[in-house]
C-alpha positions in Angstrom: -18.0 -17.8 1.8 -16.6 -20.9 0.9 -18.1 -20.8 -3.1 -16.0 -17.6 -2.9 -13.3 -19.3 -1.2 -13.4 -22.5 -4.0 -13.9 -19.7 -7.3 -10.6 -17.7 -6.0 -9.0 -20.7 -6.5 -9.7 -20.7 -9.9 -8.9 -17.7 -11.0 -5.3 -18.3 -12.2 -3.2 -14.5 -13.1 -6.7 -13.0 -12.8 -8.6 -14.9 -15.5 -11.4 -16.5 -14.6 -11.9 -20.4 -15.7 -15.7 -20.3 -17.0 -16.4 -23.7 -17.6 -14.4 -25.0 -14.4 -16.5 -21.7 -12.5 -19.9 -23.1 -14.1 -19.3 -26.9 -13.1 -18.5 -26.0 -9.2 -22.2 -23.4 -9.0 -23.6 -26.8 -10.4 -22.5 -29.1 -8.0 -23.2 -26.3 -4.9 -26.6 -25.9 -6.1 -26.7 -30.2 -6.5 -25.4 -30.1 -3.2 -28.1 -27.9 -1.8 -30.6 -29.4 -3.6 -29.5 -32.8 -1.6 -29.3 -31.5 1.4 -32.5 -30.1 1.6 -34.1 -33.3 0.4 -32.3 -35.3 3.0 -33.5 -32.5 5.5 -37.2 -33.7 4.4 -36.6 -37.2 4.6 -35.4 -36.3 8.3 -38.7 -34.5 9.4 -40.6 -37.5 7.8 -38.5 -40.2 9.5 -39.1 -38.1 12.9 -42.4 -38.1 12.5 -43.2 -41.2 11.5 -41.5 -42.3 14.6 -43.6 -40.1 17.0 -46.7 -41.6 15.1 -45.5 -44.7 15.6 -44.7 -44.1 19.6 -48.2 -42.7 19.8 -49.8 -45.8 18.3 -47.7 -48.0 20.2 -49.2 -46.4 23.6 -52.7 -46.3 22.4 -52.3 -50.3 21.7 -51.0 -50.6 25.0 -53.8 -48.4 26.8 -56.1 -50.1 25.1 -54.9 -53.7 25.7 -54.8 -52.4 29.4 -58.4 -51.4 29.1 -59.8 -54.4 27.7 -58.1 -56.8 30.1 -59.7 -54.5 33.0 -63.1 -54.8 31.3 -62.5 -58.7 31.4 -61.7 -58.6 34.8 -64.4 -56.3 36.3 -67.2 -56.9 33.4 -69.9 -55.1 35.4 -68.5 -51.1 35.3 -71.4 -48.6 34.6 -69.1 -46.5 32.5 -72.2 -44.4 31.4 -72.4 -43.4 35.5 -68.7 -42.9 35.9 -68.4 -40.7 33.3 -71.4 -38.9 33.9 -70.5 -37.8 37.8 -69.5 -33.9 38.2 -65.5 -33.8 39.6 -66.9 -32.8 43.3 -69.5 -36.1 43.8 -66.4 -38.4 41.5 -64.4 -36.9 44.8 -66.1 -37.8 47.4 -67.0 -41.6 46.1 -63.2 -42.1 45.6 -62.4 -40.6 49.0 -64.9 -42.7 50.5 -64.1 -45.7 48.9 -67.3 -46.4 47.1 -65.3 -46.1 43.5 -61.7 -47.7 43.2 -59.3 -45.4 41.7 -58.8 -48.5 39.1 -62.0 -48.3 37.9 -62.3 -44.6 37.6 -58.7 -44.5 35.5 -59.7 -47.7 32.7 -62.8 -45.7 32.6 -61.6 -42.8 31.2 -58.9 -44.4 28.9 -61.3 -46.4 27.3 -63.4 -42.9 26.8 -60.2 -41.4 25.2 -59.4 -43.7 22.8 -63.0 -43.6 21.3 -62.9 -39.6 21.8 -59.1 -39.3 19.9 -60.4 -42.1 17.2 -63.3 -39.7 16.4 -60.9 -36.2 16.5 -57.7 -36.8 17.0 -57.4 -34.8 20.3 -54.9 -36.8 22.2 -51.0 -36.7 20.7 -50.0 -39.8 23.3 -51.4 -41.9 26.4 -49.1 -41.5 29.1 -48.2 -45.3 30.2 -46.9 -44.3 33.6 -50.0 -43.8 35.0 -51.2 -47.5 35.9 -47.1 -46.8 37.9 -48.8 -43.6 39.4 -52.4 -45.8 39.7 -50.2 -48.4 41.7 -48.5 -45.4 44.0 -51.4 -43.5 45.2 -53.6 -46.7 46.2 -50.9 -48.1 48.7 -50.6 -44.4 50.4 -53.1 -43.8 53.7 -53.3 -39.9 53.0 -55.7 -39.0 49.8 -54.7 -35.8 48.4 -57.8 -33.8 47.4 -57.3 -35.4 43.8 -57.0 -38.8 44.9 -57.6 -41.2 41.8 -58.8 -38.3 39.3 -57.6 -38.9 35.6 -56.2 -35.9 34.7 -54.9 -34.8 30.5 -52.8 -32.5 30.3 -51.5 -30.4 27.3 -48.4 -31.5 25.1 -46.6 -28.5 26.2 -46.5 -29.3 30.0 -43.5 -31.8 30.9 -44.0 -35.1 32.0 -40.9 -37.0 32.9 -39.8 -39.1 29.5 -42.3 -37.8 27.4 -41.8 -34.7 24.6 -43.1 -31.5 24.9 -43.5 -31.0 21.3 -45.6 -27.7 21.0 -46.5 -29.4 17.5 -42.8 -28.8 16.3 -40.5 -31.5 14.9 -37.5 -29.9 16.2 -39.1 -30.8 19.7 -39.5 -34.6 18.9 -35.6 -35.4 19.9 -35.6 -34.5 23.6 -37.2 -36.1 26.2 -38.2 -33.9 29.5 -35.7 -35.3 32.4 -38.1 -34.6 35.2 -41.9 -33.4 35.7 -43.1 -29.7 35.6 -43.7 -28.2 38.6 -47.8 -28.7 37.8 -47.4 -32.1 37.1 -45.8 -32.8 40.2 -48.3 -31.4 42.1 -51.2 -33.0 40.7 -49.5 -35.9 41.5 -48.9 -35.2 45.1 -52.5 -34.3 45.4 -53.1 -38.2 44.3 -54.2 -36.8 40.6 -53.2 -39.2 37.8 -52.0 -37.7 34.6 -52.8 -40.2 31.7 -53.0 -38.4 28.5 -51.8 -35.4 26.5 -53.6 -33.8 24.4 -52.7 -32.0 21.1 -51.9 -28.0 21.1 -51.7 -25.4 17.9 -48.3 -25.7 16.2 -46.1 -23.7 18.0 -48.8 -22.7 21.0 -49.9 -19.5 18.4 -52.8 -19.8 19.9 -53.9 -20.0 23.8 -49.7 -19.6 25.1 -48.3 -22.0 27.8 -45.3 -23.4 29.9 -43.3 -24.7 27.5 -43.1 -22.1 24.6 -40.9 -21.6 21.8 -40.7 -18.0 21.6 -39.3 -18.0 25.8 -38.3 -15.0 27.5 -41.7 -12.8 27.1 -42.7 -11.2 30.3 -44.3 -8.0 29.4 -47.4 -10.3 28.3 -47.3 -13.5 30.6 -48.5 -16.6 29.6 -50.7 -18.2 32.5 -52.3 -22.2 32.9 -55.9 -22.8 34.0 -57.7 -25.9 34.2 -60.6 -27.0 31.7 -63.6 -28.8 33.4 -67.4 -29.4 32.8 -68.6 -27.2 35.9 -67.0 -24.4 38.0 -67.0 -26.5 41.0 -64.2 -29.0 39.6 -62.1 -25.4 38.8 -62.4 -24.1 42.4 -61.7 -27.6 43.4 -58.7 -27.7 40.9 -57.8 -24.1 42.2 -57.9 -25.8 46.0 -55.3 -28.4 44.8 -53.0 -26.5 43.4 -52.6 -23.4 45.8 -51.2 -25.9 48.8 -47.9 -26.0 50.3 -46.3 -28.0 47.8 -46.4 -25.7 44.9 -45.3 -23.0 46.7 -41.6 -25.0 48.1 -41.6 -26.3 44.3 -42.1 -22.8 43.0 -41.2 -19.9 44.8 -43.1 -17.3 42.5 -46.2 -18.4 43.8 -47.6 -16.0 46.7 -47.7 -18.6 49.3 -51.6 -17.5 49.7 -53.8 -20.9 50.1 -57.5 -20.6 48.5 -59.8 -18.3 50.3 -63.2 -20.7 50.4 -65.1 -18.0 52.0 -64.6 -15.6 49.1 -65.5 -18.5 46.8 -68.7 -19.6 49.0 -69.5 -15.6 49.3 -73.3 -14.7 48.3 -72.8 -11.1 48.9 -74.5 -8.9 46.0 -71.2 -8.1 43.6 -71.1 -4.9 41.6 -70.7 -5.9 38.2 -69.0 -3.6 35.1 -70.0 -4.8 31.8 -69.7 -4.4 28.2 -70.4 -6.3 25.1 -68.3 -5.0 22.3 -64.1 -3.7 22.7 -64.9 -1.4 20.0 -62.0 -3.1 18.0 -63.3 -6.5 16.6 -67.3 -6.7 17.3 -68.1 -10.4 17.8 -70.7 -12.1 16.4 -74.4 -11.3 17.3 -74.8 -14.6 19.6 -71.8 -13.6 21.8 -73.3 -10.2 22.3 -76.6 -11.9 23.3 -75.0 -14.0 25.7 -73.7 -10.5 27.5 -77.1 -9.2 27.3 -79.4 -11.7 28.9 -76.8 -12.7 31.4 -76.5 -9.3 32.4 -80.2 -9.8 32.7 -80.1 -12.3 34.5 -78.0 -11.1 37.2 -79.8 -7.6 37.7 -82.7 -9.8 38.2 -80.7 -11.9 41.2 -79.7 -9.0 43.1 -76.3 -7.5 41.8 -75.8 -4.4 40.4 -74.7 -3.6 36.8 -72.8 -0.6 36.0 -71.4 0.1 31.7 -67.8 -0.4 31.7 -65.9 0.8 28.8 -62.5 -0.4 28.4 -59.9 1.8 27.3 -58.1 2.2 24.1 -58.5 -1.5 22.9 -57.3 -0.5 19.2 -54.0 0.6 21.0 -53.8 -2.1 23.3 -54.2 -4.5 20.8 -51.6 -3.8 18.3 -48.9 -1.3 20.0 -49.0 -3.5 23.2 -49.9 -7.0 22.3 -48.9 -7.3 19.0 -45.7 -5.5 19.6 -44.6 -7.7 22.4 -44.8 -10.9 20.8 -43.4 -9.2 17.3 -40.4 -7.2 19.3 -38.1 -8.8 16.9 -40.0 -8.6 14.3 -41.1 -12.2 14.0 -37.9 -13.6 13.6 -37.5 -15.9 16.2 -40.5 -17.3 16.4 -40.0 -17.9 12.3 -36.9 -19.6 13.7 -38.9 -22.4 15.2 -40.1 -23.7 11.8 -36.8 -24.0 10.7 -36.7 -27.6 9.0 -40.2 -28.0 10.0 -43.5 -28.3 8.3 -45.6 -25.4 8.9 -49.2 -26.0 9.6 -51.7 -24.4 7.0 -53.6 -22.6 9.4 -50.1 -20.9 10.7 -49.3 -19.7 7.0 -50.8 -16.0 7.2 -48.7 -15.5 10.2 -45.7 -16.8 9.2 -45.6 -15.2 5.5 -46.4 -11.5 7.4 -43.3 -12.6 9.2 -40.9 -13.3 6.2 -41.9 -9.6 4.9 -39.1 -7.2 5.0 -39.2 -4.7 8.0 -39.0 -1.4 5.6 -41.5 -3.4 3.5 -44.0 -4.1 6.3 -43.8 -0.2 7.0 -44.2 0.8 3.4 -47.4 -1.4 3.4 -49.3 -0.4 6.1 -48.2 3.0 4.8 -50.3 2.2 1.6 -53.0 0.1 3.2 -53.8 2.1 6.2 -56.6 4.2 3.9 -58.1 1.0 3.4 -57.6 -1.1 5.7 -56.6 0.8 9.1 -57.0 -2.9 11.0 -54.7 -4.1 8.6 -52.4 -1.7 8.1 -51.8 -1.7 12.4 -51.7 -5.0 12.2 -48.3 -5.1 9.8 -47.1 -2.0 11.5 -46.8 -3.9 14.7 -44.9 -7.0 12.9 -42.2 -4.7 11.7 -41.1 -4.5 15.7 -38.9 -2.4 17.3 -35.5 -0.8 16.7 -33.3 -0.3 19.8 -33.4 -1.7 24.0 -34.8 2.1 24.7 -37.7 1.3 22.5 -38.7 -1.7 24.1 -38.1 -0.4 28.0 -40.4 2.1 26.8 -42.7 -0.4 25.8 -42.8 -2.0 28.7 -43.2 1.1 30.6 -46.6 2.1 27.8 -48.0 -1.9 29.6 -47.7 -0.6 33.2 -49.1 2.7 32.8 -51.9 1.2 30.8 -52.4 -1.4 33.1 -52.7 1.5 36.1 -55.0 3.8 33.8 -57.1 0.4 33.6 -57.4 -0.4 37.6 -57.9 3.7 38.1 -61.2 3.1 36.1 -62.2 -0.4 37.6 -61.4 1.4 41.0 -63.4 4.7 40.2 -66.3 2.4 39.4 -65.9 0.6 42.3 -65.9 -2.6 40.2 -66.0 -6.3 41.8 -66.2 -7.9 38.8 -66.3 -7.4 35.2 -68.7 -9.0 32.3 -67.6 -9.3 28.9 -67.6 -11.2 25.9 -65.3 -14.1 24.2 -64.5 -14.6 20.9 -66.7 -17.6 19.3 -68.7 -19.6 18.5 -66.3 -22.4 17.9 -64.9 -21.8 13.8 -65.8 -23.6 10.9 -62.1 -25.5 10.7 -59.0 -24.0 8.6 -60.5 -20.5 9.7 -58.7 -19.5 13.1 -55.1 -18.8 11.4 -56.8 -15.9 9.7 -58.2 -14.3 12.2 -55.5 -13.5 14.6 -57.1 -10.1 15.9 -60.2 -11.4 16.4 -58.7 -12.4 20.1 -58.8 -8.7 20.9 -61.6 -10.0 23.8 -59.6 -12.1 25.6 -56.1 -10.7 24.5 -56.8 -7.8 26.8 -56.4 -9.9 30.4 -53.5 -11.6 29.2 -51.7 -8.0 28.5 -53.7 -6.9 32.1 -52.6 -10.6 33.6 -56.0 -10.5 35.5 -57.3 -13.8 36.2 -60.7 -14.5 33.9 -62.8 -17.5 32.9 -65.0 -18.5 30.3 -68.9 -19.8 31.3 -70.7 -21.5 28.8 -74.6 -19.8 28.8 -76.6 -20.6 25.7 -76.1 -22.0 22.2 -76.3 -20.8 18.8 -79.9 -20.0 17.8 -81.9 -19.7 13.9 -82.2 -16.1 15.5 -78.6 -15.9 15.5 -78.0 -17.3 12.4 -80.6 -14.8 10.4 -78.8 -12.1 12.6 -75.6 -13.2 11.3 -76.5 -12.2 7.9 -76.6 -8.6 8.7 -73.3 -8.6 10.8 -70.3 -5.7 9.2 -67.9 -5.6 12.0 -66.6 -2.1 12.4 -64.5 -2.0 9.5 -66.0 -4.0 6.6 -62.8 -5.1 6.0 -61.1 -8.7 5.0 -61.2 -9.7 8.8 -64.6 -8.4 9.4 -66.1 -10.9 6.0 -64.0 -13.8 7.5 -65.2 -13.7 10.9 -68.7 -13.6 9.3 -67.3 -17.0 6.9 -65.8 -19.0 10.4 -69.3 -18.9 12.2 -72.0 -19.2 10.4 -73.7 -22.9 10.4 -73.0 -22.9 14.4 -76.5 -23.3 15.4 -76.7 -25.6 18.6 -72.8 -25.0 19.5 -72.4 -23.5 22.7 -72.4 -19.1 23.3 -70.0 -18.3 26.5 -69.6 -15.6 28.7 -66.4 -13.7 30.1 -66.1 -13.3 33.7 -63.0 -11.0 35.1 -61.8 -10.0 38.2 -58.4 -7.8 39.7 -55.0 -9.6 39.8 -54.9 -12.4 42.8 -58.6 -12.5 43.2 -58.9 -15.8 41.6 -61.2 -17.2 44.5 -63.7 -13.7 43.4 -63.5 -14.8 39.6 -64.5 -18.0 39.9 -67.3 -17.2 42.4 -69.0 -15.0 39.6 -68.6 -17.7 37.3 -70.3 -19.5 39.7 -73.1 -17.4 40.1 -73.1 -17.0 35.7 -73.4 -20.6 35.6 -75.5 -21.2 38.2 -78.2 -18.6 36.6 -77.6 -20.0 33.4 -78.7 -23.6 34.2 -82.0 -21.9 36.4 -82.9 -21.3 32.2 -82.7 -17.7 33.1 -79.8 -17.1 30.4 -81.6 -17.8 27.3 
C-alpha cells in the first residue's frame, strides 16, 4: 500500500513518470532485499548467543564437577550410575549417598553423554542453589536428591523454553511450571534440559507453539530405565501439592494397591491398526509377549480397533491442521526451518483449493496420500469444527463401548520403531498412527522395551510392503533397516485415570521380558 501510495505521487495530470516509477520498484526491492538480510544476520546473532550461553553453563558444570572430583576423589561413579531410581532412593533417604555426590555424578555423565550427541540444549546452574536448599530441610520429599532433566519446552524460572524456535530465544520464563515446582518440592533437583524437535512436531508438550488445541490434548510422562522409577515418579507427582498448584488435576493420590495388584488382567491385543503396518520386529514383540503373558496366567482376547484410517486423518490430522497449517507455519516466521520439518511445512504453504485438487488426483494412487493432503486443507466455518469435535467424542464412546463389551483391563499393542536411521522421521508423519490413537482417546499408555532387533528381522524386513506400496510404505522400509541390536518395544494401554492399572501391566511386560520369556 505504500509503493501505491509513493507511484500516485508520481503520476502528474495522469501520466505516469517511467523512469522516476522504475528507480522507486528498484530501491523497494533494495530495500527488501536489505531487510531480509539484516533479518538473517538477526537469527544468526540470536543464536550464536544461545550457543554461547549453553557453552558458558557447560564450562561452568563442568568446572563444578571437576572441583567436586578433587574434593571427594574416591566416588564409584560406575555404582552410582548403575543403581535403579527405587534402591538410588532409599540410599539417599537413608543417608548412605549424599545428595552432592549423586548430583556431580550425573553432570559429569551429561557432559560426556551431550559431547557424544548433543542431547542436552543447557545445564541448569541453579541446581547446586536447589542442591544447597534441599540438604538443610529435615523432611525428604520422595525425590529427595534425584537429578532430574527435563525437556526445553517445560519452564524453569530464567531459562528459555525454546521449542527449537529462534523467536523463543528472547524471553526468559518469569517463574517455574507447575511440574517443575513440584519436583522440586518433592526434593528432586532439575539440572539439565534436554533438546526437543523444532517446534515439538513430534511427541507435543507444555509449552507449544500451536496453543489452544484441546480436541487432541497433549499430556507429559516421565522417561526412566525401569517401570519402578515411573510408578515412583507417578507417586511424586500425584500429592497435594500439584493439586493446590493446579486445580485440573483430580485430587486423586496414587492407588499402590492397584499398582502392587497380581490379579490375572484380561488383556485385548492387536499387532497391526490396519492403517500403517510396522515393521516385522514390532509385530514380533506383540506376538511373543502376548505369549508370554498367556503363559503367566492372564487371559488374551483379539482386539480390533476401530476405523484407524478415519481416525487418523479426519480426526488427528484435522485437529492439528484446523486452520490449515497456517499458524503453526507462523512459528517459522524469521526462523530457520529444520530439514527434517521441510515435508510438513512445504504441504503447508500449498494452496487450500490446491491441496483439494491434489488429493483429488492422487487419491487413485496414493489413497494414504491423498487423505493425508485432504486433511491439511482444514476446515471452513466454527460449525465444521464443533462438529469435529463432536465426530472425537462419539468415536471416543464407540471405542470404550468395544473395550467395555470385551470386558477389557488392558490393552496390547504395538509402537512405531525401531529407532530411524537419522534425517528419516520428518517423512514419515503417519507412521505414528500407533501411538497417535491414545493421544486422540487421551488414555494413559506406556512404552516397555522387550527385545531387540534380530538378523531374523532384518531378512524379514526385506519382504515387508506395508498395506499400500506406496511412498510411505518404501520409506518406512529405508528408516529401519540396519537396526539389528536396537531395542523392539511394546504398547501397554489402559482406560482414562487408570494410570496406576497401566503401569502395573507394564510391570508385569517388563518383568516377563527380563525372565527371557520375551524373546
Amino acid at each position: 500500500m505504500m509503493i501505491q501510495q509513493q507511484l500516485s505521487q508520481l503520476l502528474p495530470e495522469g501520466k505516469v513518470n517511467t523512469s522516476a516509477a522504475l528507480t522507486l520498484l528498484g530501491s523497494s526491492v533494495a530495500a527488501l532485499v536489505v531487510w531480509k538480510w539484516l533479518g538473517k544476520k538477526m537469527i544468526q546473532k540470536k543464536m550464536e548467543e544461545a550457543r554461547r550461553t549453553r557453552d558458558e553453563g557447560m564450562k561452568k558444570m563442568a568446572k563444578a564437577v571437576q572441583q567436586f572430583r578433587e574434593q571427594v576423589p574416591s566416588v564409584q561413579t560406575d555404582a552410582i550410575l548403575s543403581l535403579p531410581l527405587l534402591e538410588l532412593t532409599r540410599r539417599l533417604q537413608e543417608g548412605s549417598l549424599s545428595p552432592r555426590t549423586v548430583l556431580y555424578t550425573y553432570l559429569e555423565k551429561a557432559l560426556e553423554v551431550t559431547q557424544q550427541t548433543n542431547c542436552l540444549r543447557h545445564f541448569i546452574p541453579e541446581c547446586e542453589e536447589q542442591l544447597q536448599e534441599i540438604e538443610g530441610h529435615k523432611e525428604k520429599g520422595l525425590l529427595y536428591g534425584i537429578p532430574v532433566s527435563i525437556k526445553d519446552h517445560i519452564g524453569h524460572k530464567g531459562h528459555l523454553a525454546t521449542c527449537g524456535l529462534v523467536q523463543c530465544l528472547g524471553t526468559l520464563m518469569d517463574e517455574d511450571s507447575v511440574l517443575v515446582k513440584v519436583l522440586k518440592r518433592q526434593g528432586a533437583i532439575p539440572f539439565a534440559m534436554t533438546n526437543v524437535p523444532q517446534s515439538l512436531f513430534s511427541l507435543s508438550g507444555v509449552t507449544g507453539p500451536v496453543n489452544g488445541i484441546l480436541a487432541v490434548p497433549c499430556a507429559l510422562g516421565p522417561m526412566a530405565r525401569d517401570v519402578d522409577s515411573l510408578a515412583l515418579c507417578m507417586k511424586a507427582l500425584l500429592c497435594q501439592d500439584m493439586f493446590q498448584l493446579d486445580p485440573t488435576v483430580p485430587p486423586i493420590p496414587f492407588n499402590e494397591e492397584v499398582y502392587s495388584s497380581s490379579t490375572p488382567l484380561r488383556v485385548g491385543y492387536y499387532d497391526t491398526d490396519g492403517y500403517f503396518p510396522l515393521p516385522p520386529c514390532m509385530r514380533r514383540a506383540v506376538k511373543k509377549t502376548r505369549r508370554a503373558l498367556q503363559a503367566a496366567g492372564h487371559q488374551l482376547v483379539p482386539f480390533s480397533p476401530p476405523r484407524i484410517p478415519y481416525v487418523m486423518t479426519e480426526l488427528f490430522l484435522k485437529t492439528f491442521f484446523a486452520d490449515g497449517g497456517r499458524t503453526w507455519l507462523d512459528v517459522f516466521t524469521g526462523n530457520i526451518v529444520d530439514p527434517g520439518l521441510k515435508p510438513q511445512v512445504n504441504f503447508c504453504k500449498i494452496p487450500r483449493l490446491v491441496k483439494k485438487l491434489l488429493a483429488l488426483l492422487l487419491k487413485p494412487l496414493f489413497p494414504r496420500l491423498a487423505e493425508y493432503l485432504s486433511a491439511m486443507a482444514g476446515m471452513r466455518s466454527v460449525k465444521e469444527m464443533w462438529n469435529h469435535h463432536h465426530q472425537i467424542q462419539m468415536y471416543r464412546s464407540q471405542f470404550i463401548s468395544q473395550w467395555k463389551e470385551l470386558q477389557l483391563d488392558v490393552v496390547l499393542c504395538p509402537v512405531l520403531g525401531p529407532a530411524f536411521t537419522t534425517g528419516y522421521p520428518g517423512n514419515l508423519l503417519t507412521a505414528i498412527s500407533s501411538t497417535m490413537l491414545y493421544n486422540v482417546l487421551n488414555f494413559p499408555a506406556g512404552v516397555v522395551p522387550v527385545s531387540t532387533v534380530t538378523e531374523a528381522d532384518e531378512e524379514e524386513l526385506k519382504l515387508y510392503k506395508g498395506c499400500c506400496d506406496d511412498p510411505w510404505d518404501r520409506t518406512l522400509k529405508q528408516a529401519v533397516s540396519g537396526a539389528v541390536g536396537l531395542p523392539v518395544a511394546v504398547q501397554c494401554v489402559a482406560l482414562p485415570w487408570q494410570e496406576e492399572l497401566c503401569l502395573r501391566f507394564m510391570k508385569e511386560v517388563e518383568t516377563l521380558s527380563r525372565d527371557k520369556r520375551v524373546a
